[in-house]
Phi, psi and omega in degrees: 000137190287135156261198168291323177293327197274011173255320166326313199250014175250142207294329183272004172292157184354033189080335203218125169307101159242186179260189245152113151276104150349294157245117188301333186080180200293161165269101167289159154282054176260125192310085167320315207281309193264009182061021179249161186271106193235158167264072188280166206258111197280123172272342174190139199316315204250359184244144171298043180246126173227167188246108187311141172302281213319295154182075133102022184294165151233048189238094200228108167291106180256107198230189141290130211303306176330286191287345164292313184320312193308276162312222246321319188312312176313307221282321174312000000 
């Protein structure tokens, strides 16, 4: 079985060699719609739809505290 290092390090993945950090940090929340880091609000026990506090989006990333950085960041 293939990891993550061993796809990284074949020349089309993107072109380029990095490294894969274990740690990733903690599972963040982000609100897309308010463009923030949020405590979102799970709308039902067995499905993965949660709700923005603020305001009320359901446009919600659930990602590591890492990978939001990475992504959201760009975006800006």
């Amino acid at each position: 079985m293939a990891s993550y290092n061993d796809l990284v390090n074949i020349p089309t993945f993107e072109k380029r060699k990095e490294e894969f950090s274990q740690d990733r940090g903690s599972v963040k929340f982000y609100c897309r719609d308010c463009q923030k880091n949020i405590e979102a609000t799970r709308l039902h026990p067995a499905k993965y739809l949660y709700e923005c506090p603020s305001c009320k989006g359901k446009n919600i990333s659930i990602w590591t505290e890492s990978s939001v950085k990475e992504v959201y960041s760009k975006r800006r």
